[in-house]
N, C-alpha and C positions, 0 to 999 in steps of 0.2 A: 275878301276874307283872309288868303293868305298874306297877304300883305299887311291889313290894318288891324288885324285882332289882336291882344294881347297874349292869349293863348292858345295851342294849337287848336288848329278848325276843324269843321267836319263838315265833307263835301258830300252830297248825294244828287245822283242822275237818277232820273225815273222818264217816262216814257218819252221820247222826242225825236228830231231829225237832227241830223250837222254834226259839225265835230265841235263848235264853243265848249261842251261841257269838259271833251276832252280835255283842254288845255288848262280848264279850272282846276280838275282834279290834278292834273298835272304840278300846277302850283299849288297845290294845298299839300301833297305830298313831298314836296321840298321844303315849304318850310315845316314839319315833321307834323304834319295833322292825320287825320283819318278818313278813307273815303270808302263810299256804299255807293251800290247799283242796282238799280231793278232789275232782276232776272228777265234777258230778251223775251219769254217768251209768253211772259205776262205782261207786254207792255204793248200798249197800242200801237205804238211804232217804236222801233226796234234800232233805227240806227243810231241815233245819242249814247243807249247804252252798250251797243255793240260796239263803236269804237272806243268806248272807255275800257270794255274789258279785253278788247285787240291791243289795246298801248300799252295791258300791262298795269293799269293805274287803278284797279278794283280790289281794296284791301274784304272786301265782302260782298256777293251777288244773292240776292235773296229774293222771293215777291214782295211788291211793296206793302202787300198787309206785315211781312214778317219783320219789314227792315223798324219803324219805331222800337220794338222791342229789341232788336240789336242794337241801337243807338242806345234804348237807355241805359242796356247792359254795360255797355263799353263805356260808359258816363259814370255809371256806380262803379265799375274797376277801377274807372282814373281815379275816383275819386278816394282809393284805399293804398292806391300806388301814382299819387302825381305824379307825371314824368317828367315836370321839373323841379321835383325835389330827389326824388326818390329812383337809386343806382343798384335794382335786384342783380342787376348781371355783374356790376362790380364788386358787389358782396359778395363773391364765391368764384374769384379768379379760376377754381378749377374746372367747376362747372359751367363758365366762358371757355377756356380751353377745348369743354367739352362738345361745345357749341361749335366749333371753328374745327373740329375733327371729324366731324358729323359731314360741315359744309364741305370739309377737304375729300370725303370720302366721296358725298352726291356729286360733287359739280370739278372737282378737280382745281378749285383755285384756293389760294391761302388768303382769310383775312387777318390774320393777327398783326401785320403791318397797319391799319386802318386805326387811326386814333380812338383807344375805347370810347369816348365820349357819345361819337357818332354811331359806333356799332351799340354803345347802351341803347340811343334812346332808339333806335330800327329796334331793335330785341324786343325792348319794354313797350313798342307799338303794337305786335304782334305778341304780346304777352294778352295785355288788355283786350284785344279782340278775343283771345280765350278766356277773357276773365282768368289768367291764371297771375298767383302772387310771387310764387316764387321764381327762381330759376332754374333750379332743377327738378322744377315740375314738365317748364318747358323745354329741358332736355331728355326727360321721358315721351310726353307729347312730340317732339321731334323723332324721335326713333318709333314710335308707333303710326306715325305719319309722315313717310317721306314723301306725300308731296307739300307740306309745309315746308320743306329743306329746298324746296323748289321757288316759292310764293317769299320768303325768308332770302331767298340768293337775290331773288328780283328787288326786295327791299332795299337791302345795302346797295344797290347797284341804279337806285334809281338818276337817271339821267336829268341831269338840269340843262336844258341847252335847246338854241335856237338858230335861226339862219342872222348872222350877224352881227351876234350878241355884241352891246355894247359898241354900236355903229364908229365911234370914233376912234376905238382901238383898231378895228378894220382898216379905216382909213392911212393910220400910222403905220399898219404893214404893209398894206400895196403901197404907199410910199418907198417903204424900205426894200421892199422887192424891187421895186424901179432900178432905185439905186447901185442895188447888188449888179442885177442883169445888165446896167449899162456899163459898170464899170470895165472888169475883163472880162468878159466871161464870152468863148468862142460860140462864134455862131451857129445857132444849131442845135447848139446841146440842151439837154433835156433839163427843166427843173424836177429836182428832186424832191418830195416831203414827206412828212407822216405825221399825223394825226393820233396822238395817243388818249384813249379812253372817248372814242368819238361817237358812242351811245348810237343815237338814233341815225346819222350820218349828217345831220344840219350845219355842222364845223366842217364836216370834210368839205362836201358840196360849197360851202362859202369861200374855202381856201383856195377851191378848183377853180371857180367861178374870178375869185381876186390874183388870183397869179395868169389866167387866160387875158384877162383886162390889159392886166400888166404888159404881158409879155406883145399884145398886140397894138399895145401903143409905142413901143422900142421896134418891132417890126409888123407895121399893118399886114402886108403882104404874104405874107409868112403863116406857115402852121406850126399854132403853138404845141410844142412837145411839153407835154404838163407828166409827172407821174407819182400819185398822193396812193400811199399807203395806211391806210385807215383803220383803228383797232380798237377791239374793246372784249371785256371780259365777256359779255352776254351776250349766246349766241342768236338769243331772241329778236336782241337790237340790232345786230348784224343783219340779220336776215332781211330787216324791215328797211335798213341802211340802204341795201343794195336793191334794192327794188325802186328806192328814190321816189314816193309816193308819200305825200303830206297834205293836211288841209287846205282849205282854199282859207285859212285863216291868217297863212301864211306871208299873205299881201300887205298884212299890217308889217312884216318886218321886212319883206324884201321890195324893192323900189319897182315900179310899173316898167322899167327898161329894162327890169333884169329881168321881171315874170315874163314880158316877152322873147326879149332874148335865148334864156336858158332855161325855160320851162314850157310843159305842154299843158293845156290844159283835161284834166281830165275827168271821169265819173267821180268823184271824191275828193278832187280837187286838185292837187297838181301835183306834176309829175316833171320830175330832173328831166333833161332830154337827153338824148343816148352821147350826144357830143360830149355832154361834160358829165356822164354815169360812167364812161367808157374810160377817163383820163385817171378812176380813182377804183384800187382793190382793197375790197371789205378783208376782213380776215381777223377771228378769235385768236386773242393775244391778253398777257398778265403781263403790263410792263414791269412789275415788281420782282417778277423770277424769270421772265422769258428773253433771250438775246434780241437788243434794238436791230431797229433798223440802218444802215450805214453808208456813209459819202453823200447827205443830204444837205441841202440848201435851207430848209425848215424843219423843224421841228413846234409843233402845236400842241401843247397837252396845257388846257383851261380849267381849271375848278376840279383839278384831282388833286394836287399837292396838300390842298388847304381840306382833305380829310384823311391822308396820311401822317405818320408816324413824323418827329420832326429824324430820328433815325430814316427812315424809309426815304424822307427828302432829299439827305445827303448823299444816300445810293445812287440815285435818279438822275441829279443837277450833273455829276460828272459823267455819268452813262450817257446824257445828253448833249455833253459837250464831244462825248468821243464822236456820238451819231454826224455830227454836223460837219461839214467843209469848213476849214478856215475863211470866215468872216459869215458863215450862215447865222441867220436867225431864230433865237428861240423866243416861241411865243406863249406869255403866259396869262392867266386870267387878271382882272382887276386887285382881285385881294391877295395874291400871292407874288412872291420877290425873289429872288436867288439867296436871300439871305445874309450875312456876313461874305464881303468882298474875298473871294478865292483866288482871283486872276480869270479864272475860267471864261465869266461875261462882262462885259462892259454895257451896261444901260446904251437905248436911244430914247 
């Protein structure tokens, strides 16, 4: 659905075991659709919708007699406010402002760097679930319910990311990590990284995982000294990060030598092992306002540029390049690029 429909979808989990539903909603909510849940406690089994509303990924929980009538509600709203036609929150710059001092106030982080476009249609998602039209209705409804300032943070912030992503880019870094570490680099010493906006921890853990490979093919013998610094605005994700705990759905993306390797398996599915949980520190970070990290060998920030500000870009690409050692690697997603040639990076 998330993939093939023309317009956004709507995902609903209702009674079940496993986590597949989880990762559907998960997609439906990046490519900007709407997702419902059965209320746990009306459901014959409990675990399907339990982990959809543990991930974070339940734009609405209700019993399943109630959820049709939410669904059609939110159908009649779209349908008085398209959200691909129709910009409430860009219509009243102030009361967007208004928005983003609300969030600054709950959560302590700044979005007005974040490309309105993105921050509209998150808004206008959670507008529609109130049936409300305007926007400074839902800046009254924000302030009369801060835990929508809460539900609303989780929105903007939802994580797209997996172990892997885009298997061939992987490939081309532990490549180039090869390269670096055999060149000069004194025996012993530590690789450096960080992981910027690393959501749920599936990038950190991958990077941990490809720089241990690495370094143990330049010296078998040897213990790899790894140390990834891993960040992100939510401290939700955080929490979930370092606990290193993910589906067992997760076998489609990671190879049967690594699940053995570096995974254990466990009730829910698997779990990071303490080897390569141990090489990486989670930690709530705003790379927009907050000082980098410094003297690394990598730098990873995937699928965040490409909903910031093209201003907020150009902050970042040299803050990145201070981050790095001479001749470190920065790694970026598929759809994002340094931009206009600085000197700063040179492509591989």
């Amino acid at each position: 659905l998330a993939e093939h429909t023309p317009a956004p979808s709507i995902g609903v989990i209702l009674s079940g075991m496993g986590s597949d539903g989880t990762l559907g909603l998960k997609a439906i909510k990046a490519s900007g659709g709407v997702t419902f849940v059965q209320e746990p406690a009306s459901a014959k089994f409990d675990g399907m919708p339990r982990s959809a509303i543990a991930a974070g990924l339940a734009d609405a929980v209700a019993p399943a007699e109630a959820l049709p009538g939410m669904i059609i509600a939110h159908l009649r709203s779209g349908k008085s406010a398209p959200m691909a036609t129709a910009s409430p929150a860009s219509d009243a710059p102030g009361d967007l402002g208004a928005v983003f001092e609300l969030l600054r106030a709950r959560t302590g982080r700044d979005f007005s760097q974040y490309k309105k476009n993105t921050v509209n249609r998150r808004i206008e998602r959670r507008m529609n679930l109130h049936r409300l039209d305007q926007i400074a209705s839902y800046v009254r409804y924000l302030k009369e319910n801060p835990q929508e300032l809460d539900l609303l943070f989780r929105e903007l912030l939802i994580g797209v990311t997996n172990f892997f992503r885009d298997p061939a880019e992987w490939d081309a870094l532990k490549a180039s990590i090869t390269t670096m570490l055999s060149a000069t680099r004194p025996a012993g010493q530590a690789i450096r990284a960080w992981v910027a906006g690393c959501s749920t921890g599936e990038e950190a853990y991958s990077l941990a995982i490809v720089c241990r490979e690495a370094l143990e093919a330049l010296a078998p013998s040897g213990s790899p000294a790894i140390q990834i610094f891993a960040t992100d605005m939510d401290p939700d994700a955080i929490k979930r990060a370092r606990n290193g705990e993910y589906p067992a759905t997760i076998a489609a993306e990671v190879s049967l030598e690594r699940l053995q390797r570096f995974f254990l398996k466990s009730e829910r599915g698997y779990q990071v092992s303490k080897s390569v949980r141990e090489t990486v520190i989670f930690a709530p970070h705003d790379v927009t306002t907050d000082p980098p990290f410094t003297r690394l060998d990598v730098v990873s920030c995937r699928n965040l540029l490409i909903y910031l500000t093209p201003r907020a870009q150009h902050k970042l690409l040299p803050m990145f390049h201070y981050a790095l050692k001479p001749g470190g690697i920065l790694f970026l997603g598929t759809s994002e690029t340094i931009g206009k040639p600085s000197g700063l990076f040179a492509p591989i």
